[in-house]
C-alpha positions as CSV (number, residue, x, y, z in Angstrom):
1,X,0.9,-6.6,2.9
2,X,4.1,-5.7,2.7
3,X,6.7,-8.0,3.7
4,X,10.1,-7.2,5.3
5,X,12.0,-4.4,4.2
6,X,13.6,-5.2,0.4
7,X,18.0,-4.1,0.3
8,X,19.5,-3.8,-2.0
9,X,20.8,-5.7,-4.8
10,X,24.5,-5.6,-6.0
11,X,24.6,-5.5,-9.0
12,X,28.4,-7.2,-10.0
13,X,28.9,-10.3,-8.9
14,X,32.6,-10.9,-8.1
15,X,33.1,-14.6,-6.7
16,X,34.3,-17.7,-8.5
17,X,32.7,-21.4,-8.1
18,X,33.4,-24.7,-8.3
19,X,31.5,-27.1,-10.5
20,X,30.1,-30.3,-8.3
21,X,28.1,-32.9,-9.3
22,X,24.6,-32.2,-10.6
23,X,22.1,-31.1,-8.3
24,X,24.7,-30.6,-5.5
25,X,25.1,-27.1,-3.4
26,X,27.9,-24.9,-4.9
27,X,30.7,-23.2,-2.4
28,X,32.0,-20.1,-4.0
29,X,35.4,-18.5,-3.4
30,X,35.4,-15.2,-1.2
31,X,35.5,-11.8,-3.0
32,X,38.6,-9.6,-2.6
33,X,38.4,-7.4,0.7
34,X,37.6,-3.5,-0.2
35,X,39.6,-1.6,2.5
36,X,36.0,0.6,2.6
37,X,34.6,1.3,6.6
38,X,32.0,0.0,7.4
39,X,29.5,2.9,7.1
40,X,30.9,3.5,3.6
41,X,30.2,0.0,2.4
42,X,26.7,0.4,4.2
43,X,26.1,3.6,1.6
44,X,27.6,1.6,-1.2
45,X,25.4,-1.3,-1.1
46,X,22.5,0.3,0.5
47,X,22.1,3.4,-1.3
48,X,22.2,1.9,-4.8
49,X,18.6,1.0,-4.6
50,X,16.8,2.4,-2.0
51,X,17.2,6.4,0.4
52,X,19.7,5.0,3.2
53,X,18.5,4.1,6.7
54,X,20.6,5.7,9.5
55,X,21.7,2.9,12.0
56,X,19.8,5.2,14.6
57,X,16.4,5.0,13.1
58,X,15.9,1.0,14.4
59,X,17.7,-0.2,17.9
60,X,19.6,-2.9,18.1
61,X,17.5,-5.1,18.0
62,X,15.6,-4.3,15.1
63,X,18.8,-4.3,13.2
64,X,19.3,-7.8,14.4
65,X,16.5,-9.1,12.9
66,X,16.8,-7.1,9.7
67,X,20.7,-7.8,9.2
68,X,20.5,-11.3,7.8
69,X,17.6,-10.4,5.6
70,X,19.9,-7.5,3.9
71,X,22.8,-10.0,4.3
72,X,20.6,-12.7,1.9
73,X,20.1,-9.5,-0.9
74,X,24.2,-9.8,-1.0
75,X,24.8,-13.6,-1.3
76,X,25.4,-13.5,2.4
77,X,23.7,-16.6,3.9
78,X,24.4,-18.3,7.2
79,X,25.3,-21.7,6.1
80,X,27.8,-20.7,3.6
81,X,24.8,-21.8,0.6
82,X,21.6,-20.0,-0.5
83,X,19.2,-22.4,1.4
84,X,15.7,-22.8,-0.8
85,X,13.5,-21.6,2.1
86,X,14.0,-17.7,0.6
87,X,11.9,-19.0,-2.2
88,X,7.8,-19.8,-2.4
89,X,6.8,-23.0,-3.7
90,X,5.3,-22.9,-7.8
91,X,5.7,-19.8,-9.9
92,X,6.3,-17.1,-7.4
93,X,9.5,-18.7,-6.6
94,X,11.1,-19.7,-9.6
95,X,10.4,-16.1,-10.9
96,X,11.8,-15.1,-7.5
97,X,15.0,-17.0,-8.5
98,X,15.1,-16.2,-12.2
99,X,15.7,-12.5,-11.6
100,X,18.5,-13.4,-9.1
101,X,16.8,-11.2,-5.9
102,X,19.0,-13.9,-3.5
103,X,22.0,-14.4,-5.6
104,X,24.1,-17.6,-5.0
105,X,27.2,-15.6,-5.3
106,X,28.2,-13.1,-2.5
107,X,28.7,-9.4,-3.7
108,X,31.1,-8.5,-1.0
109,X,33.7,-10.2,1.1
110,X,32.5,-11.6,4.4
111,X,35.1,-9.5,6.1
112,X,33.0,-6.6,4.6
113,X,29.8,-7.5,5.7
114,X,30.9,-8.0,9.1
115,X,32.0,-4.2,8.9
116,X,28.7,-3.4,7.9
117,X,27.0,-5.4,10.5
118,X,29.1,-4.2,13.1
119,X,28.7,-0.4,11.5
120,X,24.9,-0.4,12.1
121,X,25.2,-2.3,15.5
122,X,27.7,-0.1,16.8
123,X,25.7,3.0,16.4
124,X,21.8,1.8,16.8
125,X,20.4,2.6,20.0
126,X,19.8,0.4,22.5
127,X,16.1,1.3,22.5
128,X,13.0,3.7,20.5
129,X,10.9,4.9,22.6
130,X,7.2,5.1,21.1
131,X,5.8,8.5,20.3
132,X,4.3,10.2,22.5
133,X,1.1,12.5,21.9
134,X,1.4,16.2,22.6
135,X,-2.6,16.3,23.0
136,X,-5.7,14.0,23.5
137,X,-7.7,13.4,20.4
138,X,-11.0,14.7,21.2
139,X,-13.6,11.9,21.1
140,X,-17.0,12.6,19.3
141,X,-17.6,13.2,15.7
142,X,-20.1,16.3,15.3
143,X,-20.7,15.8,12.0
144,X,-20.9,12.0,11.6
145,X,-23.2,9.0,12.9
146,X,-22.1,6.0,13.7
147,X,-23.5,2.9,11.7
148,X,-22.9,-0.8,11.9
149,X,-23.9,-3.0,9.3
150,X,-26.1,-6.1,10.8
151,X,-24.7,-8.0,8.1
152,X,-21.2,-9.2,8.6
153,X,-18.5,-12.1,8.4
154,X,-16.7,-12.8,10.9
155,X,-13.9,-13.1,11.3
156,X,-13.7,-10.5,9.4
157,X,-11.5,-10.2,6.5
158,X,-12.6,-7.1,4.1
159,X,-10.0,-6.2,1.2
160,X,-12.1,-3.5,-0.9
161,X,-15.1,-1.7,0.2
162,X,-17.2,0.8,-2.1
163,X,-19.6,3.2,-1.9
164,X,-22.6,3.1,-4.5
165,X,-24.3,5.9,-5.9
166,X,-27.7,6.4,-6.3
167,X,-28.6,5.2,-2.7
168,X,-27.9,2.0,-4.2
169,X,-25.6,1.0,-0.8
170,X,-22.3,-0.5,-0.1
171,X,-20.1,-3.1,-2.3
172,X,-17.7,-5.2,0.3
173,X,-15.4,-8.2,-0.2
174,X,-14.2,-10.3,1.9
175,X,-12.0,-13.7,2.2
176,X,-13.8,-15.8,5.0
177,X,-13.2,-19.6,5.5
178,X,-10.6,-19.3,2.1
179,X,-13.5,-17.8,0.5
180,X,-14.1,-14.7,-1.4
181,X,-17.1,-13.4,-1.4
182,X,-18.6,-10.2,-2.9
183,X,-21.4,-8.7,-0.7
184,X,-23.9,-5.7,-1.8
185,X,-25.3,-4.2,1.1
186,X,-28.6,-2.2,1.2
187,X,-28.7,1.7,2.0
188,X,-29.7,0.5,5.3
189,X,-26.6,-1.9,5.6
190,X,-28.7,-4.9,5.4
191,X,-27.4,-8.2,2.7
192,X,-28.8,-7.5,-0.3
193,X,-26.9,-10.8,-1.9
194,X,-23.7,-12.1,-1.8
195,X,-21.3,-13.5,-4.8
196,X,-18.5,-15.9,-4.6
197,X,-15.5,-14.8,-7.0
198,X,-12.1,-17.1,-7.6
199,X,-9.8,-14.5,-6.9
200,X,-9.6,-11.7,-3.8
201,X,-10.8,-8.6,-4.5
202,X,-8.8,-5.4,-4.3
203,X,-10.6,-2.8,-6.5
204,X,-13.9,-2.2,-7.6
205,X,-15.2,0.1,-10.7
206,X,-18.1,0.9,-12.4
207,X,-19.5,2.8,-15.4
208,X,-22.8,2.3,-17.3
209,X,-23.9,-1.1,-17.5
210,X,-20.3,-2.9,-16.5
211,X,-18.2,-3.1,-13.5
212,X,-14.9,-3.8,-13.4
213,X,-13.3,-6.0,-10.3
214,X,-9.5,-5.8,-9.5
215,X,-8.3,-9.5,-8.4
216,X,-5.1,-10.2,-6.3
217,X,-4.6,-13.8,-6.8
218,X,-5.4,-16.2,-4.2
219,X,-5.6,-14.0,-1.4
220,X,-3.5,-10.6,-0.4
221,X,-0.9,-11.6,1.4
222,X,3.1,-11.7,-0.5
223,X,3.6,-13.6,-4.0
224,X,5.0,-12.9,-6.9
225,X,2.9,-15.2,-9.1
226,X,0.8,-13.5,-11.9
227,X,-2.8,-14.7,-10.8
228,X,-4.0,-11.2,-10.7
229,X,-6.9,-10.2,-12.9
230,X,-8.9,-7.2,-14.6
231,X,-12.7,-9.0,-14.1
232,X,-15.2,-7.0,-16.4
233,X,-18.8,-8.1,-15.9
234,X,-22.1,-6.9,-18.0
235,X,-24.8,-6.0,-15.6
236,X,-28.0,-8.4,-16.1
237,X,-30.9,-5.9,-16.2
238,X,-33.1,-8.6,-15.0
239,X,-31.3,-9.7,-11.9
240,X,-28.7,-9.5,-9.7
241,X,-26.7,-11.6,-12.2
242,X,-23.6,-10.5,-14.0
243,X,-22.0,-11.9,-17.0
244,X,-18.3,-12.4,-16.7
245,X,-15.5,-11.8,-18.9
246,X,-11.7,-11.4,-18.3
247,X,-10.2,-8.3,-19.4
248,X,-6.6,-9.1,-17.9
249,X,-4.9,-11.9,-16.9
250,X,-1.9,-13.1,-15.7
251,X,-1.3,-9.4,-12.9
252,X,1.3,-9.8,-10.0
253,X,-0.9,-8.8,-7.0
254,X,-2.6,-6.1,-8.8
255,X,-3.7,-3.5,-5.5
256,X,-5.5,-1.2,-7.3
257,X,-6.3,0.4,-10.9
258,X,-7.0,4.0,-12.4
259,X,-9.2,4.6,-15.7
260,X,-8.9,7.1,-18.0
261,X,-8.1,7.4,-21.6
262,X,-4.1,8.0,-21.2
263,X,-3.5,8.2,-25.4
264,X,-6.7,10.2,-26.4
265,X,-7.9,7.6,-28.9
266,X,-11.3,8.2,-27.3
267,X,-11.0,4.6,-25.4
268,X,-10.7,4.1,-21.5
269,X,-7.3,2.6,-20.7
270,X,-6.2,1.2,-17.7
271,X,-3.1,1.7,-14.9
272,X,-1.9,-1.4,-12.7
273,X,-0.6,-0.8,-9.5
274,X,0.9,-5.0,-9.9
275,X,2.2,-4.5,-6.6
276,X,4.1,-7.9,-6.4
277,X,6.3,-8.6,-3.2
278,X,10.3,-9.3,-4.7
279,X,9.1,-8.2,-8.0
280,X,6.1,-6.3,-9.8
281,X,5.6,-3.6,-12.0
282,X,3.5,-0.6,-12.8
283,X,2.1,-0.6,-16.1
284,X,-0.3,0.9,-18.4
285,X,-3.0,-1.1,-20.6
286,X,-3.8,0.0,-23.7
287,X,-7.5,-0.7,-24.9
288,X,-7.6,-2.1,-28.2
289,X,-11.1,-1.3,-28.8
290,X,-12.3,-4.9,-29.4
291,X,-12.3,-6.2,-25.7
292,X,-8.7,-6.7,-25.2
293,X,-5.6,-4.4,-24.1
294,X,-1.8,-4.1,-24.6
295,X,0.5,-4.1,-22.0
296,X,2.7,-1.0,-21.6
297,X,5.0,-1.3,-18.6
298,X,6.3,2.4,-16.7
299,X,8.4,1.1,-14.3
300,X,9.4,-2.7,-13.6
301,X,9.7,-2.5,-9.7
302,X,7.6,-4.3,-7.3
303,X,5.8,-2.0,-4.6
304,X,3.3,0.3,-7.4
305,X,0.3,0.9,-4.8
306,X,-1.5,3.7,-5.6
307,X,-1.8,5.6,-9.0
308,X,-3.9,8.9,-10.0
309,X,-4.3,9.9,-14.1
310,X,-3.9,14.1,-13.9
311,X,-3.4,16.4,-16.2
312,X,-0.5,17.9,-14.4
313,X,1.4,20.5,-16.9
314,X,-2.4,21.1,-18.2
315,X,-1.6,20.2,-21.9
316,X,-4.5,18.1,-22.4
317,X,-2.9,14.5,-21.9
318,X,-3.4,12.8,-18.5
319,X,-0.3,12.5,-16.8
320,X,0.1,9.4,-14.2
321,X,1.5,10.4,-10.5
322,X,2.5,7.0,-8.2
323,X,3.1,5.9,-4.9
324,X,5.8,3.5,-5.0
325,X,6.7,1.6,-2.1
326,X,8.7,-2.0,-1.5
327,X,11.7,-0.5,-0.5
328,X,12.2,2.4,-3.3
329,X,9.1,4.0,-2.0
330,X,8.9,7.5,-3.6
331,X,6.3,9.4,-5.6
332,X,6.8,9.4,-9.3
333,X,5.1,11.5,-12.2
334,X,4.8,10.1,-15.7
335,X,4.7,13.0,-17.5
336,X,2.7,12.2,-20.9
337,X,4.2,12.7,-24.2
338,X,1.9,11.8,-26.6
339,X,1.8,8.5,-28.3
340,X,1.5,6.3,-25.6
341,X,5.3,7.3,-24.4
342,X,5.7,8.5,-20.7
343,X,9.0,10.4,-19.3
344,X,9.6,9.5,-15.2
345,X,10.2,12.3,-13.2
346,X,10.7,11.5,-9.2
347,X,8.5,13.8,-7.3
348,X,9.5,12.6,-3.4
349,X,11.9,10.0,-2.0
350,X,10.7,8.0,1.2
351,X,12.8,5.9,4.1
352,X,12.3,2.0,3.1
353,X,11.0,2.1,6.4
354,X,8.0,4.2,5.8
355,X,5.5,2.1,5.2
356,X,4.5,4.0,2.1
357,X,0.5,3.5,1.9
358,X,-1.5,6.0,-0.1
359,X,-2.2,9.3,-2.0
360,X,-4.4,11.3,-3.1
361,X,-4.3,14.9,-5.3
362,X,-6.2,18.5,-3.7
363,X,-5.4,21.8,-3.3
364,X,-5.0,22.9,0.2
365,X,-3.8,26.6,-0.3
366,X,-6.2,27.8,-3.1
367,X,-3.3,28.4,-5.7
368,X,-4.9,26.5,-8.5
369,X,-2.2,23.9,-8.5
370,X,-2.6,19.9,-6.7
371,X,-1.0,19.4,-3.9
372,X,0.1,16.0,-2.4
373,X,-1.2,14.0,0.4
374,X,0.7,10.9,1.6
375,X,0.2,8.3,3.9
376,X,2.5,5.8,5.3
377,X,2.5,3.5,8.0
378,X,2.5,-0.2,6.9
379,X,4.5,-1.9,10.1
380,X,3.8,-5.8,8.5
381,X,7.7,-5.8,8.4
382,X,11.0,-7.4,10.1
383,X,10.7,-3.9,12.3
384,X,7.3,-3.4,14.3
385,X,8.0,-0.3,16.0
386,X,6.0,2.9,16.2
387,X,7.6,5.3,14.7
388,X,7.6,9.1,14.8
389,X,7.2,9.5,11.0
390,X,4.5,7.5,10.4
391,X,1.5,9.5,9.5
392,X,-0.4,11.8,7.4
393,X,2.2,14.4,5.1
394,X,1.0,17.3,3.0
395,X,3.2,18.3,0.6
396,X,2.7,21.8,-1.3
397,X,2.9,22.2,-5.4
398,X,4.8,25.4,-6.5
399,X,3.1,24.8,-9.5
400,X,5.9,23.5,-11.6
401,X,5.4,19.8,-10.4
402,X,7.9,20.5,-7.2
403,X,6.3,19.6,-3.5
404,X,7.5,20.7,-0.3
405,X,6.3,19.4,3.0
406,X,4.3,21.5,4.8
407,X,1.8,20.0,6.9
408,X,2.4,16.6,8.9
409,X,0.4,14.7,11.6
410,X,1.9,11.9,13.7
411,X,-0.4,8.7,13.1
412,X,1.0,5.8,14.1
413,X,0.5,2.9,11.5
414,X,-1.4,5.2,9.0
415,X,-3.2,3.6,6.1
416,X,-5.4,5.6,4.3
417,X,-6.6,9.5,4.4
418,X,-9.1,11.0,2.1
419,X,-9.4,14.5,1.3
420,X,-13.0,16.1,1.0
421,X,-14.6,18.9,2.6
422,X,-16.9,17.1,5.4
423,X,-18.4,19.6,6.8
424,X,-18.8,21.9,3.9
425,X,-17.2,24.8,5.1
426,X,-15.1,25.4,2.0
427,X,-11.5,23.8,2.8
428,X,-10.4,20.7,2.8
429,X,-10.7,17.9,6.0
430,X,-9.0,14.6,6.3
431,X,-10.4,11.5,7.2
432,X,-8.3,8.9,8.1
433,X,-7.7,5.0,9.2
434,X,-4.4,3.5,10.9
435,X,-4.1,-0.2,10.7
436,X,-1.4,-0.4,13.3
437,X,-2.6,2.3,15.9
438,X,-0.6,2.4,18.9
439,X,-4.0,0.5,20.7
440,X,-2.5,0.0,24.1
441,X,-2.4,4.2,24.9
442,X,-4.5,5.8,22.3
443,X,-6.8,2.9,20.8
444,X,-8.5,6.1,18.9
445,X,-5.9,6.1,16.6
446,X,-7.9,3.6,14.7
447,X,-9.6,6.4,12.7
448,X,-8.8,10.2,13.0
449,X,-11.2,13.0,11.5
450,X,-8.6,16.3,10.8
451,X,-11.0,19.6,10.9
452,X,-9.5,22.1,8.7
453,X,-9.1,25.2,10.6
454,X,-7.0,27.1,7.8
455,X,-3.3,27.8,6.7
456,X,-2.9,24.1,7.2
457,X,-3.9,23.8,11.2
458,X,-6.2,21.0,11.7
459,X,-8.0,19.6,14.8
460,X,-8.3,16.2,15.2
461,X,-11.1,13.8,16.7
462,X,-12.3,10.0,16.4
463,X,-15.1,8.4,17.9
464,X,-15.7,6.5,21.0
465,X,-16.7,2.9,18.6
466,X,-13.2,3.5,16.8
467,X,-11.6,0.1,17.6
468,X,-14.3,-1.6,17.2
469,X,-12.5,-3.1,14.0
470,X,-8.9,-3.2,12.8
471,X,-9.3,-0.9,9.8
472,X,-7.9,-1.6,6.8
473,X,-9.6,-0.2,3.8
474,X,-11.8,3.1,3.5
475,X,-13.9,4.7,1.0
476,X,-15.9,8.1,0.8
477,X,-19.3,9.3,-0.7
478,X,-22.7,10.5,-0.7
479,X,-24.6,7.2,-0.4
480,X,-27.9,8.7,0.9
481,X,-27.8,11.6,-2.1
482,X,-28.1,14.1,0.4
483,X,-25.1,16.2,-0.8
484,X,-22.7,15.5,1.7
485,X,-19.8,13.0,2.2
486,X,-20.4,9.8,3.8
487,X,-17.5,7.5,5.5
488,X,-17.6,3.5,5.3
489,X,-14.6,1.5,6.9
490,X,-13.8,-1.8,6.5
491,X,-12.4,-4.0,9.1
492,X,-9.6,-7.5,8.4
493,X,-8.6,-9.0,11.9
494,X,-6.0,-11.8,10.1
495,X,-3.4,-10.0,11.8
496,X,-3.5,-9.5,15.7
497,X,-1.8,-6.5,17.1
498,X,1.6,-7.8,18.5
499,X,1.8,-8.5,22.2
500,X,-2.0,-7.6,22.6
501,X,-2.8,-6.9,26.1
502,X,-6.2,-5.0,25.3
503,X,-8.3,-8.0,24.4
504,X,-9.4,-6.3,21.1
505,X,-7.9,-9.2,19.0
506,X,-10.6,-11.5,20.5
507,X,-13.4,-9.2,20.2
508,X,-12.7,-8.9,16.7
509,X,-12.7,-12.2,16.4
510,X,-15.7,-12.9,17.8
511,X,-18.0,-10.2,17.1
512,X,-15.9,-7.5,14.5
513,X,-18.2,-6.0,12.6
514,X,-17.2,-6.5,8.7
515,X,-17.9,-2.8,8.2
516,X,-19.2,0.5,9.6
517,X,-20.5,3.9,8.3
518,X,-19.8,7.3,9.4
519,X,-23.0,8.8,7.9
520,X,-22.3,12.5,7.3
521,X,-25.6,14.7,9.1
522,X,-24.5,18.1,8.1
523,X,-27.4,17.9,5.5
């Protein structure tokens, strides 16, 4: 989850200090006043790092509570000292504190700051009013069954779910009682068996004979210490057994992978999303050929989420396009060179506040060129709102990498959409989940089915079951081989909606289902 919304650092640190005594809290001197206003110190410090937040997207209030956490990325702490509370206990802190995230020293004067306080309180509203929905979602999915697994843990807490092929059923994790636990599911949603792992699962892969589990650490929630892995296990022909080997080691919250071979040397290299929390990276990993791989880091940012290998400029290399969020949030291209070497090239530029989630490649107008689908809409942050650009985005490829917007639904909370033609007309629908729905007026939010009914005009439906779970994770396919594309959600109830007055959070609790399937009948 993401955790409050990263500002920016300054990168000059101007103040002088006093040497005390060892281990002793060290006063600095106040920095030189600018003369800047306020708003112009506000794009001086803010801009540098991330698109700048106007003071009237958050009201007052929100900007209350975000203030002192942009105030701490500036040396600007309460008490005068950087208090040790900013930073987690072991590892994750002291790399926290080695890179300097919360310097000691402030990067502006305090007269400064108070400018910029005053500049974004001054002109935030006093309220947001939530969104408001121009129609009602039509309830009933014509094309779907609904499907609950028998099998589940409650409460339930599923990070990765997976469709098999073959009619071989459904692949879930899940973190119960501090536990993670790997559950294969039959085709008829029934335990097949269950395997206890270390380390949460995130991402699941598999070719031949091996899979290939993604590990966050211990568990999903923020750190910055590097007990991710890249699990490869043998399949035992004889069993359900696997043989385990570690690929990679030592990931920073490692969300999710792509495969491909990136330097055709005829070997299947790997992309980390190392999503992190203060810090991370993106990085590719070079297969040696002999079990191993050599890191190759792209971009050392935390925030890497969701990657896709395409050849883009169609000259036979697989390029790599990411969604970036943590603050920068954006969608970048690594444009292969050959070699192994990558040249950056920012595609689209996102609000911090965005929530950036997910995306995924298709062509929506039939021009022979990708297009972009995006998804934002995490709200685990310092500002809980709805907000009016949360949601699904399409944006259009001219062909020469450029995307333009042209196709947005409001979803409040948005997690995940997937692109596949459902009903196998011959365009393009959307499925999609919301984590943070707005549940108190339109509960249905929870998942939304987007009909394409051409030139990018889609209607949209859920289903009466919808928040039965909180969903969090998603994943399409045809699990009963029938040639069309099945749906399976997964549900994680950790976090209760805020100010529930529905009673959901206790029915999750009680009797959540881990997962459910949207079986696809139009075969």
């Amino acid at each position: 989850m993401r955790q409050l919304i990263p500002f920016c650092i300054a990168l000059l640190l101007l103040s002088s200090c006093t040497a005390k005594k060892e281990n002793e809290k060290t006063a600095f001197v106040d920095v030189p006043v600018s003369g800047l206003s306020g708003k112009q110190l506000a794009l001086t410090h803010c801009s540098r790092c991330h698109a700048f937040v106007k003071p009237e997207l958050l009201a007052k209030s929100n900007w209350r509570d975000v203030l002192p956490a942009m105030g701490h990325r500036m040396g600007i702490y309460s008490s005068g000292f950087r208090p040790d509370s900013l930073f987690d206990t072991g590892i994750s802190g002291s790399i926290v504190r080695d890179v300097n995230i919360f310097p000691e020293r402030p990067v502006l004067a305090k007269e400064d700051w108070r400018k910029l306080e005053q500049y974004f309180l001054e002109n935030a509203p006093d309220t947001i009013l939530p969104p408001l929905r121009g129609h009602k979602i039509q309830l009933g999915l014509k094309h779907f069954t609904y499907k609950e697994a028998p099998f589940s843990h409650r409460p339930s807490l599923t990070t990765m779910v997976k469709i098999l092929p073959d009619k071989r059923g459904i692949v879930f994790s899940d973190g119960k009682s501090r536990r993670n636990i790997l559950t294969f599911l039959t085709l008829d949603l029934r335990e097949n068996y269950s395997l206890p792992v270390a380390s949460t699962p995130t991402h699941f892969y598999e070719k031949a004979n091996e899979i290939y589990l993604t590990t966050a650490g211990k568990g999903v929630f923020p750190t910055d210490a590097p007990n991710g892995s890249l699990l490869r296990w043998e399949k035992n022909v004889a069993g359900p057994g696997y043989k385990e080997f570690t690929a990679i080691s030592d990931l920073q919250r490692p969300v999710s992978m792509a495969y491909g071979d990136v330097n055709k040397d005829g070997l299947e290299d790997v992309v980390a999303c190392e999503f992190g929390n203060q810090t991370g990276k993106l990085a590719w990993y070079e297969n040696n050929g002999k079990g191993g791989y050599t890191k190759r880091i792209l971009r050392e940012k935390p925030g890497a989420i969701s990657a896709i290998l395409n050849d883009a400029n169609r000259d036979g290399l697989l390029d790599i396009y990411v969604l970036m969020g943590q603050g920068d949030e954006g969608v970048f291209l690594y444009e292969n060179q050959g070699a192994g070497k990558f040249k950056e090239k920012r595609l689209l530029t996102f609000l911090p506040l965005n929530g950036s989630q997910y995306i995924e490649l298709a062509d929506f107008n039939k021009d022979g060129f990708e297009d972009i689908i995006y998804v934002c809409g995490d709200n685990a942050d310092k500002t809980p709102i709805l907000k009016t650009y949360h949601g699904i985005y399409i944006f259009l490829n001219d062909g020469k990498s450029n995307f333009k917007q042209s196709y947005f639904y409001q979803l409040n909370g948005a997690y995940k959409a997937m692109v596949r033609d459902y009903d196998l007309d011959g365009d393009l629908d959307i499925a999609a989940i919301s984590f943070f729905p707005d549940y108190l007026r339109y509960p249905e939010e929870s998942f939304i089915y987007l009909e394409n009914k051409g030139q990018l005009k889609f209607r949209d439906y859920s289903f009466p079951e919808a928040s039965k779970g909180r969903w969090i994770v998603m994943d399409a396919g045809d699990m009963d081989a029938d040639g069309d594309i099945d749906l399976v959600l997964g549900s994680f109830v950790y976090f209760i909606p805020q100010g529930d007055t529905t009673g959901l959070g206790k029915r999750w609790l009680s009797d959540g289902p881990s997962i459910v399937v949207l079986e696809n009948i139009t075969r």
